[in-house]
C-alpha positions in Angstrom: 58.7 -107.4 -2.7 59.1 -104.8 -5.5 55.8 -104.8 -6.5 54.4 -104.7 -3.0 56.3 -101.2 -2.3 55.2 -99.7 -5.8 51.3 -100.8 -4.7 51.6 -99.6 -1.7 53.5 -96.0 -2.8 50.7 -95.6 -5.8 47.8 -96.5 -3.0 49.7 -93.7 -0.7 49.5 -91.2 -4.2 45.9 -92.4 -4.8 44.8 -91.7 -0.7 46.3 -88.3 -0.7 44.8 -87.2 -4.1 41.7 -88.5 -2.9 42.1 -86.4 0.7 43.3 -83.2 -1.6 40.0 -83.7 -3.7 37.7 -83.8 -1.0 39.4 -81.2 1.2 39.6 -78.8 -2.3 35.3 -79.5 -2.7 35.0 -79.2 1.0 36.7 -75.5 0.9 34.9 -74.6 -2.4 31.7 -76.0 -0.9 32.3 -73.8 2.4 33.4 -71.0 0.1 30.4 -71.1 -2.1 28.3 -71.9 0.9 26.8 -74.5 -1.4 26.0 -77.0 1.5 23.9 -74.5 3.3 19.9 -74.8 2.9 18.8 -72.2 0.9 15.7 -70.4 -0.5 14.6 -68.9 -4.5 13.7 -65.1 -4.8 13.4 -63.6 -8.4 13.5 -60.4 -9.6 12.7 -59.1 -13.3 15.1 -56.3 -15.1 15.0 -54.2 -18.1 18.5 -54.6 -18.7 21.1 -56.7 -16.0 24.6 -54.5 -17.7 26.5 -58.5 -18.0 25.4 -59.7 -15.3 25.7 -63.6 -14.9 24.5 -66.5 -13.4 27.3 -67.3 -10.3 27.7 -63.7 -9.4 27.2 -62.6 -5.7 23.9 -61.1 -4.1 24.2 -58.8 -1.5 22.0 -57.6 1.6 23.1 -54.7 4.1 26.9 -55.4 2.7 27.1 -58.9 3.3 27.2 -61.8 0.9 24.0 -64.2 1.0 23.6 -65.7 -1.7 23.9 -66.2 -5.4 22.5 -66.2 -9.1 21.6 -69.4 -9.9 19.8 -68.0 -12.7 19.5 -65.7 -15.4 16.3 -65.8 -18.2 14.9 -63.9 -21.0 11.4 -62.9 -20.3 8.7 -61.5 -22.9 8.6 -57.6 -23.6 12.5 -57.7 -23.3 13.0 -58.1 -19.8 15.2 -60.5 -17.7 14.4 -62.7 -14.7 17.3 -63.2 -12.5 17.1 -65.7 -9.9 18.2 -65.7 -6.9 19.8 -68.6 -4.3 19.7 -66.7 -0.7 20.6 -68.5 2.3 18.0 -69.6 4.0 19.4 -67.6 7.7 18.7 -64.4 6.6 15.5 -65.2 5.0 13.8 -63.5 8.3 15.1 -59.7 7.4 14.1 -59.6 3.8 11.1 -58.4 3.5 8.2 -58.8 0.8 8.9 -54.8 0.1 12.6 -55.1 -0.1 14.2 -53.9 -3.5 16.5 -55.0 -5.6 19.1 -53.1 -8.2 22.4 -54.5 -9.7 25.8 -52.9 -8.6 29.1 -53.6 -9.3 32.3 -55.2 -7.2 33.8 -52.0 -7.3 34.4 -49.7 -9.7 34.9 -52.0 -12.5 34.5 -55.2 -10.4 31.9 -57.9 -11.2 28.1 -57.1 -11.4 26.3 -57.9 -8.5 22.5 -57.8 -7.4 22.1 -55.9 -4.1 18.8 -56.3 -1.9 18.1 -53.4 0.1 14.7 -51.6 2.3 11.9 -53.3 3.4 9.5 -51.8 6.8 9.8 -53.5 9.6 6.0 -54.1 10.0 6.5 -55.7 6.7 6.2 -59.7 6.4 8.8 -61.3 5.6 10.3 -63.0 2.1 8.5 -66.2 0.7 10.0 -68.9 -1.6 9.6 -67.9 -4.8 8.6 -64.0 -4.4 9.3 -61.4 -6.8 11.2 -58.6 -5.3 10.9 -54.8 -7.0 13.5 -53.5 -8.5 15.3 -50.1 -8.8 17.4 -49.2 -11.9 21.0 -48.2 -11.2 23.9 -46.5 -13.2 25.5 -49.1 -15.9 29.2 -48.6 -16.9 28.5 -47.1 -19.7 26.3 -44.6 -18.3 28.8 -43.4 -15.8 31.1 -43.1 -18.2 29.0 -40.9 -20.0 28.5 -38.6 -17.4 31.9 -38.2 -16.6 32.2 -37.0 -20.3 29.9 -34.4 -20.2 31.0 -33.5 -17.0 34.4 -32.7 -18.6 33.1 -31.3 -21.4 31.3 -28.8 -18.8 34.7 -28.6 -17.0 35.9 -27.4 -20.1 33.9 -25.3 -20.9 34.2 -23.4 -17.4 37.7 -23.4 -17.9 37.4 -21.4 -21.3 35.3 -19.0 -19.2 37.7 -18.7 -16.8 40.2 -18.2 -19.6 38.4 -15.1 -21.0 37.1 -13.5 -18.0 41.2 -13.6 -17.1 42.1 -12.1 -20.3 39.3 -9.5 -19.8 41.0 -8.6 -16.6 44.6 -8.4 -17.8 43.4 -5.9 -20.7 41.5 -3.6 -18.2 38.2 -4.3 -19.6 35.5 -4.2 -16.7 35.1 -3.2 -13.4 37.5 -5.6 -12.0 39.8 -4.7 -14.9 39.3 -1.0 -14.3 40.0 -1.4 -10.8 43.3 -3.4 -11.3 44.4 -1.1 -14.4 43.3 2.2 -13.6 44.8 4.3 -10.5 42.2 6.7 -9.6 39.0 3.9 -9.4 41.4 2.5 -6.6 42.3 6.2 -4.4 38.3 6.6 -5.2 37.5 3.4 -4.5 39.4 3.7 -1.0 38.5 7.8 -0.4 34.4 6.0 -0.7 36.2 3.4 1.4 37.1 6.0 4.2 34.2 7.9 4.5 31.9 4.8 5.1 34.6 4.2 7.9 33.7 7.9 9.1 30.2 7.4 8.7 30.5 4.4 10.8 32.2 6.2 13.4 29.4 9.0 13.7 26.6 5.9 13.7 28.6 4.2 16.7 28.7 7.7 18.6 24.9 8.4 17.9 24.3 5.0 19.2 26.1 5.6 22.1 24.5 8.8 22.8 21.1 7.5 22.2 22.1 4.6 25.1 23.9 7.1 27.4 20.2 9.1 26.6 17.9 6.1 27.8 20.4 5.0 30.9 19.7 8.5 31.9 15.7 8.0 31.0 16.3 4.9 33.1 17.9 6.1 36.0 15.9 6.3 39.4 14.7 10.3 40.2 13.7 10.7 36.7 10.3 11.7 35.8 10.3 8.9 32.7 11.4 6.0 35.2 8.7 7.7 38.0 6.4 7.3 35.6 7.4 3.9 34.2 8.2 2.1 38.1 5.7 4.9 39.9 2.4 3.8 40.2 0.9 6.7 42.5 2.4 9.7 40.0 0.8 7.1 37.3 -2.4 7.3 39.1 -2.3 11.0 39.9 -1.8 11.8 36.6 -4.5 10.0 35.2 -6.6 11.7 37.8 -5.1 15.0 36.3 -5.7 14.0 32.5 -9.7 12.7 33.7 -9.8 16.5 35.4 -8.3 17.9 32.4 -10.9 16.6 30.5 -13.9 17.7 32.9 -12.8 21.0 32.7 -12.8 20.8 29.0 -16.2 19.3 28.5 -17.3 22.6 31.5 -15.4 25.1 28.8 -17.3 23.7 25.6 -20.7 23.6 28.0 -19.8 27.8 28.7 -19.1 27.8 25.2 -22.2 26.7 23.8 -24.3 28.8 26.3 -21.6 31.9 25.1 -22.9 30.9 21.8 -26.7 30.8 23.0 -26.4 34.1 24.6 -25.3 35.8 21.4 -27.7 34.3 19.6 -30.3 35.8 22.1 -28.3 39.2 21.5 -28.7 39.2 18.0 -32.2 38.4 18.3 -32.9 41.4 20.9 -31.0 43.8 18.9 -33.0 42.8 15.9 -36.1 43.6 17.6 -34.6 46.5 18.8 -33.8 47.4 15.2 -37.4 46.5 14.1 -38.6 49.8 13.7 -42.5 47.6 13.8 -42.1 46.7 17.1 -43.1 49.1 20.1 -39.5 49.1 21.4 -37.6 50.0 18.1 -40.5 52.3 17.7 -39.1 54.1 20.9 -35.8 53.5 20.2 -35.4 54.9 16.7 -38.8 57.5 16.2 -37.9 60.9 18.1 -41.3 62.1 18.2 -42.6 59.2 19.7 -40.0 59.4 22.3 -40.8 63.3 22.9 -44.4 62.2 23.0 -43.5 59.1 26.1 -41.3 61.7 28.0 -44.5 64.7 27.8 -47.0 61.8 28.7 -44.3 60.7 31.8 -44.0 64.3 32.7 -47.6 64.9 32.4 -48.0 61.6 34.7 -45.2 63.1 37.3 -47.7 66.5 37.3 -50.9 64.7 38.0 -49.0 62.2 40.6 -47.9 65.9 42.5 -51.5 67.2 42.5 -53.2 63.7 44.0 -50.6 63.8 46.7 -51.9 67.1 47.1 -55.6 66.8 47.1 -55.0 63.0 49.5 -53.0 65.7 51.8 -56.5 68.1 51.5 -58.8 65.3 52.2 -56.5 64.2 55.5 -57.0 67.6 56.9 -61.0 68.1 56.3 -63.2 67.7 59.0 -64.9 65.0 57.6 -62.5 62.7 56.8 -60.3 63.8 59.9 -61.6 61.0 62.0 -60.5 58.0 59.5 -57.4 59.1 59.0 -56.6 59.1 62.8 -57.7 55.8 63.0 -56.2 54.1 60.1 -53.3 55.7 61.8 -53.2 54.1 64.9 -54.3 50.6 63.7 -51.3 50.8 61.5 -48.9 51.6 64.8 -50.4 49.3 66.2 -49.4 46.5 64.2 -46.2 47.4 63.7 -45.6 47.9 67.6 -44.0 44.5 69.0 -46.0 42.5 71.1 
């Protein structure tokens, strides 16, 4: 009977180790997703910065897969590949990218896949994926030293630009130290404050100014809403100029007739020419007013003689009748 309950209390042990073994793979399995089908994608580094084979891959923030492998290639570069479940093989696409982040700040180095166009087919068994080189450890690490060394420095600045200032050299310095930059400073102060006074009433001036310009009865609004005064006075400005293309026409024949003038009195002047020969020689001119008198004499004496002949008997007869054909004609019929 004794050795019936220890066989059947060390079969008991040996069926619940066995269940703990198998429920332990089972959650690992599950954990590690290493029951799910699954497709290979490679990518080829300069330098991975530690990473190893188990270590997570990554796509949009979400864990799918792993790396199941990690190789030295020649010209110093490493293939890593990659174990991605096969359920989101139908978003990675043959353009996606690859770069290796960390877990973290200092967590453990990962591969992250990320892009790829939507137009673009998708990810094949076996495809190489490009790759993108991202900040190592050590390099961030290095930038945060020079960027202390630059805060530093800035701080030293700061350091002597505040000494600067508490010993009253420059103009922030001066202004701090010295009394009379500051009542100067503030008197300049003041006067832009008057200034900008005067520049607010001068604008309000020059907008009372056009309101008034604006306001309806005003000649500038009459001519800017008016269209008949608009019309009319075009029609003035088109007379306007009329009359001054009739002034230049005067003008020019002004100009003509002195011209003309000049010309005459030249002639005039010309002591060649008959007239200025009468004009400017005294004996000719005695000489014209004996011949006109002489003319005036013998004009007296043929009135004369006509008068003689009128009243002799021979020519008696002709006159008479010349005489009464002439009434005649000039008596109405």
């Amino acid at each position: 009977m004794n050795n019936n309950r220890k066989a059947v209390t060390v079969g008991i042990f040996i069926f619940l180790g066995l269940a703990i073994f198998i429920v332990g793979v089972l959650t690992l399995g599950g954990q590690k997703k290493t029951f799910e089908k699954k497709f290979l994608v490679k990518a080829v580094f300069t330098d991975v910065g530690g990473l190893q084979s188990g270590n997570n891959v990554w796509f949009s923030g979400v864990k799918v897969g792993t790396i199941k492998k990690i190789s030295i290639t020649g010209n110093s570069h490493v293939e890593v590949l990659m174990s991605i479940e096969n359920k989101v093989k139908n978003f990675i696409k043959k353009d996606a990218k690859a770069k290796i982040s960390s877990e973290g700040f200092i967590g453990n180095k990962i591969i992250v896949i990320y892009g790829g166009g939507m137009q673009t087919p998708e990810v094949e068994e076996n495809d190489v994926l490009g790759v993108e080189k991202g900040l190592n450890t050590d390099e961030i690490m290095a930038t945060f030293q020079e960027n202390n060394k630059n805060l530093l420095d800035i701080t030293g600045n700061f350091k002597l630009i505040t000494k600067r200032i508490e010993s009253g050299q420059g103009t922030v310095g001066k202004l701090l130290k010295d009394e009379s930059l500051v009542n100067n400073l503030e008197a300049a102060v003041s006067q832009l404050r008057v200034a900008s006074s005067h520049a607010q009433q001068l604008t309000t001036s020059l907008s009372n100014y056009a309101a008034k310009l604006q306001s309806k009865g005003s000649l500038t609004n009459d001519l800017v809403t008016d269209t008949v005064i608009f019309s009319q006075l075009r029609s003035t400005v088109l007379q306007l100029q009329q009359v001054s293309r009739k002034a230049n026409a005067i003008t020019d024949n002004f100009n003509a007739t002195s011209v003309n003038i000049k010309e005459v009195s030249t002639r005039l002047n010309n002591t060649q020419s008959p007239v200025g020969v009468l004009l400017n020689d005294e004996e000719a001119g005695k000489n014209l007013k004996a011949t006109l008198a002489h003319l005036q004499t013998g004009t007296q004496k043929l009135d004369e003689d006509l008068e003689a002949l009128q009243h002799n008997f021979l020519l008696k007869g002709f006159f008479k009748k010349k005489k009464k054909e002439k009434e005649k004609q000039e008596t109405p019929k």
